[in-house]
C-alpha positions as CSV (number, residue, x, y, z in Angstrom):
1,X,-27.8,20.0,-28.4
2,X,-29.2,21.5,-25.1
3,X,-27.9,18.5,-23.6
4,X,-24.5,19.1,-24.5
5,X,-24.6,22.8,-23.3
6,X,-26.4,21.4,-19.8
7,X,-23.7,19.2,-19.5
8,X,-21.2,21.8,-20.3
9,X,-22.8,24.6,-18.2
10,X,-22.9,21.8,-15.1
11,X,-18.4,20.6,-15.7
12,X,-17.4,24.5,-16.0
13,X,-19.8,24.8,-12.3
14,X,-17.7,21.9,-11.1
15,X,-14.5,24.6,-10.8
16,X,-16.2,26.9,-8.5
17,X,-16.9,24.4,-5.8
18,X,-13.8,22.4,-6.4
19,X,-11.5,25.5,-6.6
20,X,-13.2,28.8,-5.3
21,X,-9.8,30.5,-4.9
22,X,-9.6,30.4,-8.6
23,X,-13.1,31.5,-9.2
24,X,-12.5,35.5,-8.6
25,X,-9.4,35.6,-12.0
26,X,-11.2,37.5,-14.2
27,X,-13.5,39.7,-11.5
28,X,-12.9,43.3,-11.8
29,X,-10.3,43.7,-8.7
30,X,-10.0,47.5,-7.0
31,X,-6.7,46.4,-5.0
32,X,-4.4,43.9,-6.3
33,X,-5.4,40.5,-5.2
34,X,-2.2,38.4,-5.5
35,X,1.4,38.6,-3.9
36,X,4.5,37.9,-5.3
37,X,8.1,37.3,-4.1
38,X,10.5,38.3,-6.3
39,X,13.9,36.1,-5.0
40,X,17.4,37.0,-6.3
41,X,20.4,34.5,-6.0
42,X,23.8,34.4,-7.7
43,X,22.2,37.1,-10.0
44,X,19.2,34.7,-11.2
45,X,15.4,35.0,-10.5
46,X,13.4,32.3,-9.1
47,X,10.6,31.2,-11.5
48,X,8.0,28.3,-11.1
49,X,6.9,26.3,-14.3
50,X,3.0,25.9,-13.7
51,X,1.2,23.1,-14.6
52,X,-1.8,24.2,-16.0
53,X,-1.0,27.0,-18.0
54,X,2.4,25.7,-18.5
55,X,3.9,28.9,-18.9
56,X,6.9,30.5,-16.2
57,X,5.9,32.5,-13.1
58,X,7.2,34.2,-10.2
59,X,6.5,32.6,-7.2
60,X,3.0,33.7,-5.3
61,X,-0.5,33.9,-5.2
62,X,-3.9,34.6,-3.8
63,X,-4.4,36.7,-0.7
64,X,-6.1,34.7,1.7
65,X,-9.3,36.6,3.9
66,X,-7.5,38.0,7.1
67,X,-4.3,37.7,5.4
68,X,-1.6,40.7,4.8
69,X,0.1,40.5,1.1
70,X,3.8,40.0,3.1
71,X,2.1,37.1,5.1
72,X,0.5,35.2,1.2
73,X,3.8,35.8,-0.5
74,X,6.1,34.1,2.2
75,X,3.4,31.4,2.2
76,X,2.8,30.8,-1.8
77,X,6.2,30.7,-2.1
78,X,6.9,28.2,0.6
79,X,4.3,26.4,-1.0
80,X,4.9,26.3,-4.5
81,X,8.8,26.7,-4.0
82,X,9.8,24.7,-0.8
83,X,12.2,27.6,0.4
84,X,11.1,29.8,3.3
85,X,11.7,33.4,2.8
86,X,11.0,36.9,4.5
87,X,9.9,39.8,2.9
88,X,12.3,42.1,3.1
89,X,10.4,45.1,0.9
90,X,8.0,46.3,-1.6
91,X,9.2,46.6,-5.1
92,X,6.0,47.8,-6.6
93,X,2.5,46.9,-7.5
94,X,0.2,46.1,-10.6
95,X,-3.7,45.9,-10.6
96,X,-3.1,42.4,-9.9
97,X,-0.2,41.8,-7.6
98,X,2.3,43.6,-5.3
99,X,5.9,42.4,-6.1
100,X,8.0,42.0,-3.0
101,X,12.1,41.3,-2.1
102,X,12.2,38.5,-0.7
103,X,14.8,36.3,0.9
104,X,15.3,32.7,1.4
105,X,16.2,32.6,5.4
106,X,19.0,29.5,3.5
107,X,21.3,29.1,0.7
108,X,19.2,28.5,-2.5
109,X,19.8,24.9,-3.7
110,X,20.0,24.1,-7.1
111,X,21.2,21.5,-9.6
112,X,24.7,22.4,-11.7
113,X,23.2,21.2,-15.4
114,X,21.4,23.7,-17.0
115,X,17.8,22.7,-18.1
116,X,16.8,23.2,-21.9
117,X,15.6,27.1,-20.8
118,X,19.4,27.8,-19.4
119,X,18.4,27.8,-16.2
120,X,19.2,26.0,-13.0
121,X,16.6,23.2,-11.8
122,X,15.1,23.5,-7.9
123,X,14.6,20.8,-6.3
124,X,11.2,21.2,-5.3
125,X,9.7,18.1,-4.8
126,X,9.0,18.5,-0.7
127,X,6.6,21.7,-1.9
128,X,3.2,21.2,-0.9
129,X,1.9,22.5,-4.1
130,X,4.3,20.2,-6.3
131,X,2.5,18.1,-8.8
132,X,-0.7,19.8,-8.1
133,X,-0.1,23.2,-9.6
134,X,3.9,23.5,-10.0
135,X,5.7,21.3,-12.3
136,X,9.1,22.8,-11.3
137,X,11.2,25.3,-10.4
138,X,14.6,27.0,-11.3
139,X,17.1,29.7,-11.0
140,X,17.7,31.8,-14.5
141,X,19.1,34.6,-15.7
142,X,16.2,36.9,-16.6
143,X,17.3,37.9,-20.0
144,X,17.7,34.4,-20.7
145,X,13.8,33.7,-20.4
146,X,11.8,34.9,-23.6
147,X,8.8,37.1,-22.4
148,X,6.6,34.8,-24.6
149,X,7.2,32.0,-22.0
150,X,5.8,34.3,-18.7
151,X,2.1,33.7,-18.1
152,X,2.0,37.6,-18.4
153,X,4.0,38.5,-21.1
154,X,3.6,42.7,-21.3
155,X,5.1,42.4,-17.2
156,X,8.2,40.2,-18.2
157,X,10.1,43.9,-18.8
158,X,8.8,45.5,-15.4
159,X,9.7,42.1,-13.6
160,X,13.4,42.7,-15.0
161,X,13.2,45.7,-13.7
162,X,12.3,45.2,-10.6
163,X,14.9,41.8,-10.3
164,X,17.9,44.8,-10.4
165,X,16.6,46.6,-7.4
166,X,16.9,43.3,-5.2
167,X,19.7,42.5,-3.3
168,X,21.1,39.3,-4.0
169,X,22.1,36.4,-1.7
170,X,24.2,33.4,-2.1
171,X,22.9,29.8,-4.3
172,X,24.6,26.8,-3.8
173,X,24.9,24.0,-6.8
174,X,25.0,20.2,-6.2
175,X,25.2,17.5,-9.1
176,X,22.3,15.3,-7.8
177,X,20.2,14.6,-4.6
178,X,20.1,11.0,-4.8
179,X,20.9,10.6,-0.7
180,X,17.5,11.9,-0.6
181,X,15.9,9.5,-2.4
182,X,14.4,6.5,-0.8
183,X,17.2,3.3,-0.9
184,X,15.3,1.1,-3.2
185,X,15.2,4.6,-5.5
186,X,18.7,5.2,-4.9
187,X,19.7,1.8,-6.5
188,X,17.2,2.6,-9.2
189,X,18.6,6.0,-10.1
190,X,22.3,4.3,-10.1
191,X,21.0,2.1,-12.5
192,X,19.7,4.4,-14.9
193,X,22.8,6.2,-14.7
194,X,24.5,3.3,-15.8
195,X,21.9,2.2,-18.5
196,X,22.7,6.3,-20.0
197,X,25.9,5.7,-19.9
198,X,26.1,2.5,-22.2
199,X,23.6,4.1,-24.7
200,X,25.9,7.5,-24.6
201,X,28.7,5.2,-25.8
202,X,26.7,4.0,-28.7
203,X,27.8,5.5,-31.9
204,X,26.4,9.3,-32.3
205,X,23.6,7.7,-34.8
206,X,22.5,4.7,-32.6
207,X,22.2,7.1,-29.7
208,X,19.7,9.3,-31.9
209,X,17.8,6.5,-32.4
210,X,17.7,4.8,-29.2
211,X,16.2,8.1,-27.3
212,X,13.9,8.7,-30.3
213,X,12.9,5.2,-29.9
214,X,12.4,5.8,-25.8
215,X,10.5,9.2,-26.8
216,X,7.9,7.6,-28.8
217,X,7.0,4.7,-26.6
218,X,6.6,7.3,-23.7
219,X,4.0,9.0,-25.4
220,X,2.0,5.7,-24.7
221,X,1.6,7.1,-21.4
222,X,-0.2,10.4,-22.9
223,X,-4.2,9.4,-21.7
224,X,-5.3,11.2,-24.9
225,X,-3.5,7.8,-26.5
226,X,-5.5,5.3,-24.6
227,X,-8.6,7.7,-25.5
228,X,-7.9,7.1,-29.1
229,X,-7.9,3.3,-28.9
230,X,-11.8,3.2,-28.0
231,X,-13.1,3.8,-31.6
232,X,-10.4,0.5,-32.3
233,X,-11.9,-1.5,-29.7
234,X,-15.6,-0.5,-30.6
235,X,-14.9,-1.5,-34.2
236,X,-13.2,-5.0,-33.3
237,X,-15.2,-5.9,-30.6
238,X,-18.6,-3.8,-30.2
239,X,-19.9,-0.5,-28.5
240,X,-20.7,-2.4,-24.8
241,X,-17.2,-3.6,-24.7
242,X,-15.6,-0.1,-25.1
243,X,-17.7,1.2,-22.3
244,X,-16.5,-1.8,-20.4
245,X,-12.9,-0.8,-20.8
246,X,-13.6,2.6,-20.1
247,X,-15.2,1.4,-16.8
248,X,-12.7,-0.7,-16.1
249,X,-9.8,2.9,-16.7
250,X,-12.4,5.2,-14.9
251,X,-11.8,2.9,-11.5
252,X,-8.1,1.5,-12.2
253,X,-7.5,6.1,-12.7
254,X,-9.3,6.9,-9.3
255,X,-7.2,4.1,-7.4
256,X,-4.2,5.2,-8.9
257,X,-4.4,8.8,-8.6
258,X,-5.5,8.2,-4.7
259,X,-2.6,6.2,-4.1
260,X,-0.4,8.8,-6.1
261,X,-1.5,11.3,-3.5
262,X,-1.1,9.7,-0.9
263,X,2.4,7.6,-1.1
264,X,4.0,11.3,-2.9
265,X,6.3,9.8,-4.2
266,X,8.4,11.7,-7.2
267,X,10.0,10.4,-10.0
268,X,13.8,9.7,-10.9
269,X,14.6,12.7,-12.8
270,X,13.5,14.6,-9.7
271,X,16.6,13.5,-7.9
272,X,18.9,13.9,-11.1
273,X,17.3,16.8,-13.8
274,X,20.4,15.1,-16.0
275,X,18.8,12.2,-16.7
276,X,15.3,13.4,-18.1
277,X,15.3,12.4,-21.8
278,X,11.5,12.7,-21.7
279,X,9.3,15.6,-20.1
280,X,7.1,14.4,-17.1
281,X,6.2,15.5,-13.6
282,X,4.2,14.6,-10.5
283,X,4.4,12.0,-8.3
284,X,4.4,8.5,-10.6
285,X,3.8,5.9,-7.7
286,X,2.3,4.1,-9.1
287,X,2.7,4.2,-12.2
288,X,-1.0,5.0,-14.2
289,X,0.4,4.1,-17.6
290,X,1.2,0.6,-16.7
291,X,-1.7,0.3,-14.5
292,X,-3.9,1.5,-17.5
293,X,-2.7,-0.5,-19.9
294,X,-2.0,-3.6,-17.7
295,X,-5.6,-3.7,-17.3
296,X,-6.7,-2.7,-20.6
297,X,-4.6,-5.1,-22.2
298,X,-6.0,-8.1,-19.9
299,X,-9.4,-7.4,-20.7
300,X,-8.5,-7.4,-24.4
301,X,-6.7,-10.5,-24.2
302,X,-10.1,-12.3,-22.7
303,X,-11.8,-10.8,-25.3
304,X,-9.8,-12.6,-28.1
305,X,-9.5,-15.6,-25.6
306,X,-6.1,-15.6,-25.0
307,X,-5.6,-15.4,-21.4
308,X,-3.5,-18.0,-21.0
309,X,0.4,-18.8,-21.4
310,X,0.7,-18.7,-25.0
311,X,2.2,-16.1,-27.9
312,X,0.1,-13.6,-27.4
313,X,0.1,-13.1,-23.4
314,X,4.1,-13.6,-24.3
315,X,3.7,-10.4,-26.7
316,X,1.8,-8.5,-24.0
317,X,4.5,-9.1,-21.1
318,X,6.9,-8.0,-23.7
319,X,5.2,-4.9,-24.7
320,X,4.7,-3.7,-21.5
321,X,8.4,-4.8,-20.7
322,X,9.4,-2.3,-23.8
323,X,7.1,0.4,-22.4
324,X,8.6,-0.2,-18.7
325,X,12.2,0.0,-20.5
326,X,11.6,3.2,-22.2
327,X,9.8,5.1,-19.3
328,X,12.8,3.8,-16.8
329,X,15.6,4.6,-19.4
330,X,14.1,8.2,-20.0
331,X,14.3,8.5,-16.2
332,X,9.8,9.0,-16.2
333,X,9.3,6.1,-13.7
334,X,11.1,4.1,-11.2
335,X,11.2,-0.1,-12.2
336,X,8.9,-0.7,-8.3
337,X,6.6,2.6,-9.5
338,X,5.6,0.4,-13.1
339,X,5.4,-3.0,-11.3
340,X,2.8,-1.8,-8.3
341,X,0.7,-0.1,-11.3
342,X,1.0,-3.3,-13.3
343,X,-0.2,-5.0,-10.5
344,X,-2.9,-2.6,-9.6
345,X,-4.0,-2.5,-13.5
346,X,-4.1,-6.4,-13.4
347,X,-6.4,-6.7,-10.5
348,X,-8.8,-4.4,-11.7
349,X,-9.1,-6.3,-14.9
350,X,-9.2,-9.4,-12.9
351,X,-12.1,-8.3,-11.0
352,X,-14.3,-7.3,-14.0
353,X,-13.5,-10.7,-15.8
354,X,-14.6,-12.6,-12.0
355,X,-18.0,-10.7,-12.5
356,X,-18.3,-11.4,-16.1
357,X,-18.0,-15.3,-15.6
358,X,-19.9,-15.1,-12.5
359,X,-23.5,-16.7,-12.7
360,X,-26.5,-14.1,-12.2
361,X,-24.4,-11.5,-12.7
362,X,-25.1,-9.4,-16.7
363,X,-22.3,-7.6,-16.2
364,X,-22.9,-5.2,-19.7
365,X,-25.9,-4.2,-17.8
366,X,-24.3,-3.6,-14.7
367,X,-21.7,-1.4,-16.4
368,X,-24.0,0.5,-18.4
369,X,-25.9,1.1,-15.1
370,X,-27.1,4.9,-14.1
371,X,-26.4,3.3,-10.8
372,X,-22.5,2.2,-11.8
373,X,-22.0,5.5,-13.4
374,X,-23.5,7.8,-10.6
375,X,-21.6,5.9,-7.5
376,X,-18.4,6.3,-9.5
377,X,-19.4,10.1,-10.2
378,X,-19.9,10.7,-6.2
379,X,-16.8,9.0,-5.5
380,X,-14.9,11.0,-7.7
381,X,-16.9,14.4,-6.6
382,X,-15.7,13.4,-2.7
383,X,-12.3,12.6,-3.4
384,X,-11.9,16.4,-5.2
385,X,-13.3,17.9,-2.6
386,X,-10.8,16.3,0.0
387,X,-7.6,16.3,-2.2
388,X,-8.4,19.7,-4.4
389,X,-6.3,19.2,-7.1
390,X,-6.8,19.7,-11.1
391,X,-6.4,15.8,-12.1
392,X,-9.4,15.0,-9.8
393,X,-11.4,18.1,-11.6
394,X,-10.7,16.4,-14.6
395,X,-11.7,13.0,-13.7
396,X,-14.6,13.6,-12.3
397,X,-15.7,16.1,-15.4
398,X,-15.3,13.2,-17.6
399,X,-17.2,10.8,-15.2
400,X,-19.9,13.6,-14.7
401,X,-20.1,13.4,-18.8
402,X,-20.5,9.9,-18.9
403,X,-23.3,9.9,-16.4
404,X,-25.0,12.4,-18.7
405,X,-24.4,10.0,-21.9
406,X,-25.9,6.4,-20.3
407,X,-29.0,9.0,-18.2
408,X,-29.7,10.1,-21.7
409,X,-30.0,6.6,-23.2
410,X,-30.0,7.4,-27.0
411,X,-29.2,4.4,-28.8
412,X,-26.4,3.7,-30.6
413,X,-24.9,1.2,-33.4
414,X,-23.3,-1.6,-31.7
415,X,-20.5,-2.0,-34.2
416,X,-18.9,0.4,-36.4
417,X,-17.4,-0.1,-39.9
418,X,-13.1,0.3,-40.2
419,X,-13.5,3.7,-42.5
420,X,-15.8,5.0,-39.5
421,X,-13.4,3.8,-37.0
422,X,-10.6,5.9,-39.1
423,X,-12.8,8.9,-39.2
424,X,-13.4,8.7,-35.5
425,X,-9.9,8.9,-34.6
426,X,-9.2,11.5,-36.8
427,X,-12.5,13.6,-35.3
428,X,-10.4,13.0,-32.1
429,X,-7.2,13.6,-33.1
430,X,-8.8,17.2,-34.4
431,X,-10.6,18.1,-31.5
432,X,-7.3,17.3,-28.7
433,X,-5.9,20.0,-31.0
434,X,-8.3,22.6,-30.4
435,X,-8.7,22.3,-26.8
436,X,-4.7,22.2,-27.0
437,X,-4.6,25.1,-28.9
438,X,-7.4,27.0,-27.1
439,X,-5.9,26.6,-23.9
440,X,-2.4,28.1,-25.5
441,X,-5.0,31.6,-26.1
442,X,-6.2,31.1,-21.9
443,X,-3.0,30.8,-20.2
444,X,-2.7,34.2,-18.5
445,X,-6.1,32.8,-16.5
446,X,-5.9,30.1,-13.8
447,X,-9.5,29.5,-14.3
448,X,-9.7,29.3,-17.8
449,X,-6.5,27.5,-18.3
450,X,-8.6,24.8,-15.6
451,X,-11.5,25.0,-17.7
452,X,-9.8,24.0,-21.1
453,X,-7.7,21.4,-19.8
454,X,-11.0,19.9,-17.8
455,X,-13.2,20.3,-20.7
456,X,-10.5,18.1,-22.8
457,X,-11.4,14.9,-22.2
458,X,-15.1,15.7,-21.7
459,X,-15.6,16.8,-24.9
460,X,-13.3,14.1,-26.6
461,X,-16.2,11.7,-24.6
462,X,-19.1,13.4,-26.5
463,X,-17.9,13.3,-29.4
464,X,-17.2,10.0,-29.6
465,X,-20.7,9.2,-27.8
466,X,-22.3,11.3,-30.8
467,X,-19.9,9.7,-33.6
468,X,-21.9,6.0,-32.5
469,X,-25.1,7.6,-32.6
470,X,-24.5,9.2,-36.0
471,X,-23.4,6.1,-37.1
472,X,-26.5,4.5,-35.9
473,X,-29.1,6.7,-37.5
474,X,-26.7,6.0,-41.0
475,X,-27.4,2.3,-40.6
């Protein structure tokens, strides 16, 4: 057990260095710490939709050493808004925050379709802090937005407040963007148009089920999902073989997720907020759902010894045909964002079934290497410092977890029966809900609301690592 609490003590230590503006939310504060712009247009309030506490806030943030609170708020909100704006006053002040007029030195864009919240989509993609700690952002009437939705709940009625003394400025409403979008996208997004269409002229009752259908099959791309097919794989093919596929989605994630950052690329329903049937944001080229299981799904085909052109590979295009279908129909993914992940995923696997059939090479010992483990650990430790951003927190806490479990060394049952394999999942399926839940009780704290979702898929790691080493002492 002092293990687990090392380990623990050592992933929450992980935010401090990876995030130190985050590390002074719940200090004791003299002077309010944080600047906000509160910006009025056609008589709606800006609000961001963050992506770790997944609740609404205004626009703002930190105060930066050497930095006056006018000077952070422009900034935050440039960053986490796209829209330059000038302070134009002070509205007031909490213990937290100073809440200041601002105005947006242009006409506020926004999309004409109201979202599911009544309110007016931004498009917000451009922001420096989209995809990293802003999902979105919108225009809305302020008494359209439930207080229970704010990260700070008791201030949504002293925000209202406030929102009347500000002068409001013009907003101008556009159907779509999709001259923005790159030209390849822009036949993409024409396409998916056209593919709503046809469903939408399905009967009522075939529409239903086609976007349930779509909804259900995007879940696929949940990482919790692929998390809960490890206990299948350790009962079907052994306990070295599921730490082989989760080597094999530790490197195809950290490619990915590189590439991610660095093409920044959004996703359809960016350009046209109409067309989301399904919620998802960041950048999604490429694609790490078809990458992930792409590669997964190779490696299980060797496995069975299937790799070949027969019925089963035929199943396996198709299935990931069904799962590009759905995530391009729901407007998640573009069709060239799914095939460079597929392609990406396919490599990967490709490479790890080279080294298995190459001679002198063990490869289960190679994979279940301190060495293996550690380089992928420093790689992912590196790339958080450089990039900064929550997903690389969280990869690396899991990869800082695994280290822990092969330095360790306890031993474990190699195979595990089909009623432990159930009781597994369900273990899993339990503890996703907790975290979920706990983070729901955090979300007023940046930090914490980091911590729970960091600690997620750590924790789901352990206890899956303890569930084979229960199961081996019961042998």
């Amino acid at each position: 057990m002092h293990v687990f609490f090392s380990y623990l003590m050592f992933v929450l230590g992980i935010f401090s260095v990876a995030f130190p503006s985050m590390a002074t939310d719940t200090n004791q504060v003299l002077e309010p710490k944080g600047a906000l712009c509160i910006v009025r247009a056609d008589h709606k309030i800006v609000l961001i939709h963050e992506s770790l506490t997944r609740k609404m806030s205004l626009p703002g943030g930190k105060i930066a050493r050497g930095e006056t609170p006018e000077l952070a708020a422009q900034r935050e909100t440039w960053e986490e808004t796209g829209l330059a704006v000038k302070v134009k006053k002070l509205l007031g002040k909490t213990e937290r925050a100073y809440f200041f007029e601002c105005a947006s030195e242009s006409d506020v864009i926004a999309y004409e379709l109201n979202n599911v919240l009544d309110g007016h989509e931004l498009p917000v993609w451009f922001a420096p802090h989209y995809g990293v700690e802003v999902s979105s952002a919108m225009l809305i009437e302020p008494e359209a937005l439930d207080a229970a939705l704010y990260r700070y709940p008791d201030q949504w009625q002293t925000v209202k407040q406030l929102f009347a003394e500000a002068d409001d400025q013009p907003a101008s409403y556009v159907g779509n963007l999709v001259v923005a979008a790159p030209v390849a996208n822009q036949i993409e997004l024409n396409w998916i148009m056209n593919l709503q269409r046809a469903v939408n002229s399905l009967p009522d009752s075939l529409v239903i089920a086609v976007n349930k259908l779509a909804w259900w099959v995007n879940q696929l791309s949940n990482p919790v999902v692929l998390l809960l097919l490890f206990p299948l794989l350790y009962w079907k093919f052994g306990l070295h073989f599921a730490y082989r596929v989760f080597y094999l989605v530790a490197i195809t994630s950290l490619v990915c997720i590189v590439a991610r950052q660095t093409f920044a690329l959004p996703r359809p329903h960016v350009y046209i907020p109409a067309i989301e049937l399904s919620h998802s944001d960041g950048y999604s080229m490429p694609s790490l759902a078809l990458a992930l299981w792409s590669s997964v799904g190779i490696l299980v085909l060797n496995a069975f010894e299937r790799l070949s052109l027969n019925r089963y590979f035929g199943g396996f295009v198709l299935a990931l045909m069904g799962i590009m279908l759905a995530n391009f129909y729901s407007g998640s993914e573009f069709i060239v964002d799914m095939l460079v992940g597929s392609v990406f995923g396919i490599l990967t696997a490709w490479h790890i079934i080279r080294l298995e059939d190459k001679p002198g090479v063990d490869l289960e010992k190679l994979i279940c290497s301190r060495t293996s483990w550690g380089l992928l650990a420093i790689v992912a430790a590196v790339l958080t410092l450089i990039f900064q951003t929550p997903v690389f927190t969280m990869l690396l806490a899991t990869l800082v977890t695994a280290c822990g479990i092969i330095w360790t060394g306890k031993e474990s049952s190699d195979y595990i029966s089909f009623r432990e394999m159930v009781f597994v999942i369900l273990l899993l399926l339990f503890v996703n809900e907790v975290v979920s839940f706990s983070a729901t009780l955090v979300s007023t704290s940046s930090l914490m609301s980091l911590a729970a979702q960091t600690l997620r898929f750590p924790l789901l790691l352990l206890v899956f690592n303890v569930s084979a080493q229960r199961t081996h002492k019961t042998h």
